[in-house]
Structure formats: C-alpha cells, structure tokens
C-alpha positions in Angstrom: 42.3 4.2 -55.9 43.9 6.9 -58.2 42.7 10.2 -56.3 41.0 11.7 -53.5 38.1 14.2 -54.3 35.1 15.8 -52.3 32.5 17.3 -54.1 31.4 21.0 -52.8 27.8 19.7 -52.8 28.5 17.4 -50.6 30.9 19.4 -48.0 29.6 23.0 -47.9 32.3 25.6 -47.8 35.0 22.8 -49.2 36.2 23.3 -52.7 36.4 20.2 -54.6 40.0 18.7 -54.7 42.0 16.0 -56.1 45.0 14.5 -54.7 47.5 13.0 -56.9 49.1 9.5 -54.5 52.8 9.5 -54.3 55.0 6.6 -56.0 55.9 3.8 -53.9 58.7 3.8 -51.7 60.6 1.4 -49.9 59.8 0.7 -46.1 63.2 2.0 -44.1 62.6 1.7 -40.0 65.3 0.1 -37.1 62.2 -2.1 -36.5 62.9 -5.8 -37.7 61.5 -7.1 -40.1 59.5 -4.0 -41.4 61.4 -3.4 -45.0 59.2 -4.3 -47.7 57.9 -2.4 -51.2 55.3 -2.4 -53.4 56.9 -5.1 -55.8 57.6 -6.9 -52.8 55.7 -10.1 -52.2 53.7 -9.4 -49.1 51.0 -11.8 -48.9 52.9 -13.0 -45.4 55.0 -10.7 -43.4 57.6 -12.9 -40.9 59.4 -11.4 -38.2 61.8 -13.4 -36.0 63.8 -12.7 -32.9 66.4 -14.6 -31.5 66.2 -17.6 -29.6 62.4 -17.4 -30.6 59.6 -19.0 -32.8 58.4 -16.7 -35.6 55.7 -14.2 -35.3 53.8 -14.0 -38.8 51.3 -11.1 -39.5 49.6 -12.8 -42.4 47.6 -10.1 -44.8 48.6 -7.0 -46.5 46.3 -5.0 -44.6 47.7 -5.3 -41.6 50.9 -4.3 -42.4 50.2 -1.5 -45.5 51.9 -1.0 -48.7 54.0 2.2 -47.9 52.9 3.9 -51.0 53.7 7.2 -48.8 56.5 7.1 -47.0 58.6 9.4 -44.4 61.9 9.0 -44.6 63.0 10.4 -41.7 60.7 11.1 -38.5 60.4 15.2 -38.0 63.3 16.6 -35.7 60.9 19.0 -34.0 57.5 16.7 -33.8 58.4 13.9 -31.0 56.1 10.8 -32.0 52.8 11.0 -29.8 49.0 10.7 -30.3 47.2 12.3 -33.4 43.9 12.0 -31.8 42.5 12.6 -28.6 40.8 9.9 -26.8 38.6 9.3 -23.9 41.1 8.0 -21.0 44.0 8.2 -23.0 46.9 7.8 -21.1 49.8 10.8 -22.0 49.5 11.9 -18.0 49.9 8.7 -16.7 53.1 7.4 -19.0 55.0 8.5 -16.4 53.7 5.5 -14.1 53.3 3.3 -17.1 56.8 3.5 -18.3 58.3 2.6 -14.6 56.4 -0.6 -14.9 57.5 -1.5 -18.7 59.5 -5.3 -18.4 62.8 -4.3 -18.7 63.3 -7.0 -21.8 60.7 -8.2 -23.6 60.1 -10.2 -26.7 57.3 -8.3 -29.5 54.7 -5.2 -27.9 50.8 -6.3 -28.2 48.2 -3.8 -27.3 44.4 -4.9 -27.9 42.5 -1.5 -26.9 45.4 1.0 -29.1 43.2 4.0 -28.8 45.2 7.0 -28.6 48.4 4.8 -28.0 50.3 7.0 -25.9 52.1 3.9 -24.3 53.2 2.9 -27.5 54.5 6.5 -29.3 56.5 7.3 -25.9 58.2 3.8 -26.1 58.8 4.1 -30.0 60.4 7.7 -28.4 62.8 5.7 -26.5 63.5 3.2 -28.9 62.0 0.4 -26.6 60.3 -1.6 -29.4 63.5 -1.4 -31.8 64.1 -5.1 -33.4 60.3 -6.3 -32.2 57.3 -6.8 -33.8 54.5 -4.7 -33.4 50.7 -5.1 -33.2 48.3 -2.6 -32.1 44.6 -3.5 -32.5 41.1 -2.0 -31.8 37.5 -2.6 -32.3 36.7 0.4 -34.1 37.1 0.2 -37.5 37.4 3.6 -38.3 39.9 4.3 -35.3 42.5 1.3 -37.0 41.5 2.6 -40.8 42.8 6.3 -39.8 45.7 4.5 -37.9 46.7 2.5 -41.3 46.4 5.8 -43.2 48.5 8.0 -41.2 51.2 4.8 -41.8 50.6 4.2 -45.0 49.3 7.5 -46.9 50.1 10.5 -44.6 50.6 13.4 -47.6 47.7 12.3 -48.9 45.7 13.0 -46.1 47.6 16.1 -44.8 46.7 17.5 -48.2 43.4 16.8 -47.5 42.9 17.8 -44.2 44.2 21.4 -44.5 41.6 21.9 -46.3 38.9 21.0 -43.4 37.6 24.1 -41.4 36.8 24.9 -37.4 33.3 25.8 -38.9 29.9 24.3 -37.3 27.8 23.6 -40.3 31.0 22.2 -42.0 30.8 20.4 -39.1 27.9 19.1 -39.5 27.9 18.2 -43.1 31.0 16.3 -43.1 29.3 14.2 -39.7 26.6 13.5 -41.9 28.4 12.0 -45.0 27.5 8.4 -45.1 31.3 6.3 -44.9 29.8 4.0 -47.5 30.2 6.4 -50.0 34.3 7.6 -48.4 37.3 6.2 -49.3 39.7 5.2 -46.5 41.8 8.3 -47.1 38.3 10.5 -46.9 36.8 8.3 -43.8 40.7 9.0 -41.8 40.2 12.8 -42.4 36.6 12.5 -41.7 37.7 10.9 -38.2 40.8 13.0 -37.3 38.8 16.3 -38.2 35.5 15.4 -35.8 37.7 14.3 -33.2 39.5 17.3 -33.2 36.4 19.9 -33.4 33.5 17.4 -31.7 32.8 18.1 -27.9 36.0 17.2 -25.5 36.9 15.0 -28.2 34.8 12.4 -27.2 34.1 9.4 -29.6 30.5 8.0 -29.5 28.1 6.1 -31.7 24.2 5.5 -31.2 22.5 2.4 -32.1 23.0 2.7 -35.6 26.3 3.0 -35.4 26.6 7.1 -36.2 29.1 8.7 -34.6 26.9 11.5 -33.0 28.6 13.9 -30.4 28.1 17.7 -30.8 30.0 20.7 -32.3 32.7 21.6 -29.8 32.7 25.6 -30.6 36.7 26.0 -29.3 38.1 29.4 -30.4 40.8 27.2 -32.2 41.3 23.7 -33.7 44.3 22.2 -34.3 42.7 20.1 -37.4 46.1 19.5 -39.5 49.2 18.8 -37.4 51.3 17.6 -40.4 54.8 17.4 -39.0 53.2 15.7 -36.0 51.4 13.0 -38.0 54.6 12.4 -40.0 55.8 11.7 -36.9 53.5 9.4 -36.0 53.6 7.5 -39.5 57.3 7.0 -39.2 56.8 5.5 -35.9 53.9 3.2 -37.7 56.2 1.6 -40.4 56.0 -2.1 -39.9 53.1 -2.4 -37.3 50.6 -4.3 -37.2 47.3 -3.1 -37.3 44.1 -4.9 -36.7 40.8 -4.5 -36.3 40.0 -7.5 -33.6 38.5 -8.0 -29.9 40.6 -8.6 -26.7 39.8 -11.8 -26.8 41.9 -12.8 -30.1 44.9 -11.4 -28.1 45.3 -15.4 -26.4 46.0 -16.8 -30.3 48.4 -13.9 -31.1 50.7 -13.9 -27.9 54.0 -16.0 -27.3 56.1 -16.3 -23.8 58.4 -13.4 -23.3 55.5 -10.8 -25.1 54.9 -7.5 -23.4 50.8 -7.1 -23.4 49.6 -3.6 -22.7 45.8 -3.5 -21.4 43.8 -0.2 -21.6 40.3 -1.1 -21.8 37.5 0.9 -21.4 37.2 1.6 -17.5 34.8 0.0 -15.4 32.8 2.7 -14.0 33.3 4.8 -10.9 29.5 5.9 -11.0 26.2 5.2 -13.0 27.3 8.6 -14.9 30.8 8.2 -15.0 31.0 5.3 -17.4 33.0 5.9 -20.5 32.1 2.4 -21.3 29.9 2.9 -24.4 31.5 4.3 -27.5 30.7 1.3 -29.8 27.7 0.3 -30.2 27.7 -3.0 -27.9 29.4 -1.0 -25.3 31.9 -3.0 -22.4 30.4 -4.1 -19.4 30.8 -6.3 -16.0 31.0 -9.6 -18.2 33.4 -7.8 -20.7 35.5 -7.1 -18.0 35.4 -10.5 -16.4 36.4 -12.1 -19.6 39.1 -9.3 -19.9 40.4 -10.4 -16.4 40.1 -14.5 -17.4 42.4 -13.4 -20.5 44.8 -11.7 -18.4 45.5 -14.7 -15.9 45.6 -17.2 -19.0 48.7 -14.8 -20.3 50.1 -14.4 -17.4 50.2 -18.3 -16.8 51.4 -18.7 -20.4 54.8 -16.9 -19.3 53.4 -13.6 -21.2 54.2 -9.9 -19.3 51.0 -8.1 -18.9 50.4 -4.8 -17.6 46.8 -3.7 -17.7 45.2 -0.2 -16.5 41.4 0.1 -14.7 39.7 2.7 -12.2 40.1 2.0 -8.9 36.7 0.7 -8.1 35.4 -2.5 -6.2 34.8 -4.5 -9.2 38.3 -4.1 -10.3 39.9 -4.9 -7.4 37.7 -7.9 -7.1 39.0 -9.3 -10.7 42.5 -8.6 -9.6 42.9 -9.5 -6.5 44.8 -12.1 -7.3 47.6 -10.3 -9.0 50.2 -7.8 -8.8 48.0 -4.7 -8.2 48.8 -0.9 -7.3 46.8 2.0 -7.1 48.3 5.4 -8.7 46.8 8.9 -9.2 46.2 10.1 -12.6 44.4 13.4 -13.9 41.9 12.5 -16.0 40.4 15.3 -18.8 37.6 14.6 -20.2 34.4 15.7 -18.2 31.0 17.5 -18.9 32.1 20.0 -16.0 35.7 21.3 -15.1 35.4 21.2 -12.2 35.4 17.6 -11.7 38.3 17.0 -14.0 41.2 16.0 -11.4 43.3 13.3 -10.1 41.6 10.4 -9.3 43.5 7.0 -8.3 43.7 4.4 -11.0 44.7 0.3 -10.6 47.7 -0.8 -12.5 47.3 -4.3 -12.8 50.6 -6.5 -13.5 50.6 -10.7 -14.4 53.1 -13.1 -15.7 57.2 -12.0 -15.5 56.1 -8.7 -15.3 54.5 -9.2 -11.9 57.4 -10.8 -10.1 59.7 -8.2 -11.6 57.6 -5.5 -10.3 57.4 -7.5 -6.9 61.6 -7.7 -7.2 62.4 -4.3 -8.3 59.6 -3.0 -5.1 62.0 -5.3 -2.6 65.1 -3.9 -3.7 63.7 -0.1 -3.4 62.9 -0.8 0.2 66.0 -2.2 1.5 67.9 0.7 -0.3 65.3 3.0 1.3 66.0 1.1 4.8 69.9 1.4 4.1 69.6 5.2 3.7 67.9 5.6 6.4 69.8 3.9 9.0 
C-alpha cells in the first residue's frame, strides 16, 4: 500500500488527503528478541529466555514490519490505553499490579482490550527481556493495535483530520471496511470510539458497529504523543486475532496469563457481555474457567478478573479467589456508576504466592500489634 486517501464524497466535511509512508526503520526496544527490519527475514520470529524452550511467533503479521518507527517513547506521554473500553481496568491496576508474580517467564493476555495491565507493566519495565502476546477476538480492535505499532505517523496524520461533528459521525460509521485499508479501518476505530456514546463498542447481527453519536462538548480524537507512546511500548509484541481458548497451545510453565473477559453479568441489564456478534455467555465462561485450571495445573501463573456474582464464585471456588472494589464507568445513568466489588481469581504459582505473601502480611500484622 503506497498511500492513504479518503475521498470528500465519501466523508462529508473531510478534504481528500494522501499520506506519503515513512521508510523502514529498524526495530530498537529492551524487549528480547524484538529487533528486526524490513530486509530482515521475518517469516519466523524466535524469542528465548534462559533456562527455557523457545517461544516462536510464526507470521509477519503478528509481529509487524516497523515501517514507522518511534525511536524513543515520549518523555511527557506515559504508555497507557489509546482507546476506551467497556470494563477496562486503569482503576483497578492498583490491585492488579499487587498480585503480578513477582518473576515470571513471557506475558499472555487473551481478552487485550484496552490493555491497561499491560501499558502500566511496560511503565515499570516488568516485561523487559520477555516475549509478548496480546490477543483479541475483534479484528478491528487487534488491526488498530498493529497499526498504532507498526504505522503510527501515518495514522496521526490521518486522524487530525477527523472531526467531533455528528453527521461526520455518521458518515464515517457508515463506510463499509471492505472498501478501508487497515490504516483507514484503525482511524475509523479510534475516531468512533472516541466520539460514540460512553465509548462503548457494539455490533448488531451483521456485524456493524452501531452505537450512537456521543454529543461531548470535546473529543480528544488525536492524542499523538500518547499513541507514540503506546507504539513504542508495542515494538516486538505479538498480536493476534484468536479465542481464549487457543491460549492452552501458546502457554509454557513459568508464563504470566492475564484474564479479563467479558464479565458475567450482575443483572439481566447489566451484561456487557455482547459486543461481538456471538456475544460471551454461561458456557463461555465455564470453558474460560476449564482453561484456567488446565494452566494452572500446567505450572502456568494466571490471574483472571470477573464480577463478583454467584456464577463466578461457583467456577472458582476452587481457586485462589478475592473480592476487591473497583469503580466501574461506563453506565447509561451516572448515578449508578460507582464501586462495586470485583473477583480476582489467581491459579498455578501465582496462587500459592498470593496465599505466601497473605501469610507473611499477617504475622507482620500480628507482630506489630503485640
């Protein structure tokens, strides 16, 4: 692909442009194993640790061609999530971050989604020397993810052009992806999630994306120092389109497996469970929960986050569980956006550490206070 254009006709209000693509530039990150160019031979990517078999991330796809390249991440822009995402987890790191394994061997999360787990530990230079795969069922979701890695300055060119209109709005939710390039289908994405209602992502049957104008005052459409951020912090990961379930084939003892499925829901109207179009239900979550226990027998740390609701505590029961409070956003009404108390769900290592490091705080809690 030589250049990026939409046509006025097409996009009302947005002047036709066309965006010349950078040159090719080498892959630079602490990350092991994530230096590679465009002459490079990348048909198979291997990255070993120490002491440990070798994880391979087999197409060129997955791990991009680093045509556009940051140098160096953005002193004032922190990595964190580009897009906002139903359940996303930025006010709950806090509790997440306690419960990280302290060693670990490569970072697997099946349901990425806004990935605030995996910016904040890319932040603390927690998955430095590890290989990396973040995967998701939405296409369009892992497309913009590869983009931001792979072509960021083409798309930041692209998307400051995009307006907090509502017929532009609606034009550009209208344009078929058939007829987008990736770089036009990641601007697409970024642009409705930032201007759509609460920033909710949902499809009908047909597999539209079809949530309303949100009609803010302001729209933060463009962030580009932020999403240079987050494409430094992308170089060398692995990023998949793929179920949960191919998680089993992709994990080896001594992983670190972060779970953040859709939740099971608190109330028939409460369920944030269908924004694809086969949605995630009971039997999705019992196969989630059957996965889970096969890692965690397998010797692989998992750490896995759910509402605090009957059914969950019935799949779990036989694990490491705690229940935490954590504010959750996105709601028709604000007045029912609050904290509500979450499971945090541990197997494998992870569980016993969690179980060790719980012991130790009580006798130094019983020490102080005798």
């Amino acid at each position: 692909m030589g250049c990026v254009s939409l046509s006025a006709d097409v996009t009302h209000g947005f002047a036709s442009r066309t965006l010349p693509h950078s040159a090719p530039l080498t892959i630079r990150t602490s990350r092991l194993g994530a230096t590679t160019s465009e002459s490079a031979d990348r048909s198979s990517l291997t990255i070993a640790a120490a002491g440990n078999s070798d994880l391979i991330f087999p197409t060129e796809s997955e791990i991009g061609d680093a045509s556009e390249f940051v140098s160096q991440p953005t002193a004032l822009s922190p990595a964190r999530p580009f897009v906002k995402w139903a359940g996303g987890k930025r006010q709950l790191l806090p509790d997440l971050l306690h419960r990280v394994p302290q060693s670990f061997r490569h970072y697997h999360e099946p349901f990425v989604g806004g990935g605030a787990l995996f910016f904040s530990l890319c932040e603390q230079q927690r998955l430095d020397g590890k290989a990396v795969r973040l995967t998701d069922i939405n296409v369009e979701l892992i497309n913009t993810y590869r983009i931001v890695r792979d072509r960021v300055e083409t798309l930041i060119s692209l998307l400051s052009t995009f307006k907090n209109d509502e017929r532009f709005y609606y034009n550009i939710r209208a344009l078929d992806l058939k007829q987008l390039d990736p770089v036009q289908r990641a601007a697409r994405f970024i642009f409705l999630n930032k201007t759509c209602f609460n920033g909710l992502f949902r499809e009908n049957r047909q597999g539209r994306f079809n949530v309303p104008f949100g009609h803010y005052k302001q729209a933060q459409i463009c962030a580009p120092n932020d999403l240079r951020a987050a494409s430094f912090a992308l170089r060398g990961v692995c990023l998949e389109v793929a179920s949960f379930k191919d998680i089993e084939a992709a994990c080896q003892s001594g992983d670190f497996v972060y779970c953040d499925p859709p939740y099971a829901p608190v109330s028939r109207t409460a369920s944030f469970t269908a924004y694809n179009g086969g949605g995630f239900g009971e039997e999705d979550q019992q196969r989630l929960a059957d996965v889970v226990r096969v890692l965690g027998e397998r010797g692989v740390h998992v750490l896995l986050s759910n509402s605090a609701v009957p059914l969950t505590y019935a799949l779990y029961r036989e694990l490491h569980v705690e229940e935490v409070l954590a504010r959750r956003a996105i709601n028709s009404r604000g007045d029912r956006r609050g904290r509500v108390p979450e499971l945090l769900v541990a197997a494998g290592p992870l569980a016993a550490e969690l179980l060790a490091r719980r012991q130790v705080g009580s006798v130094a809690a019983a020490t102080i206070a005798e």
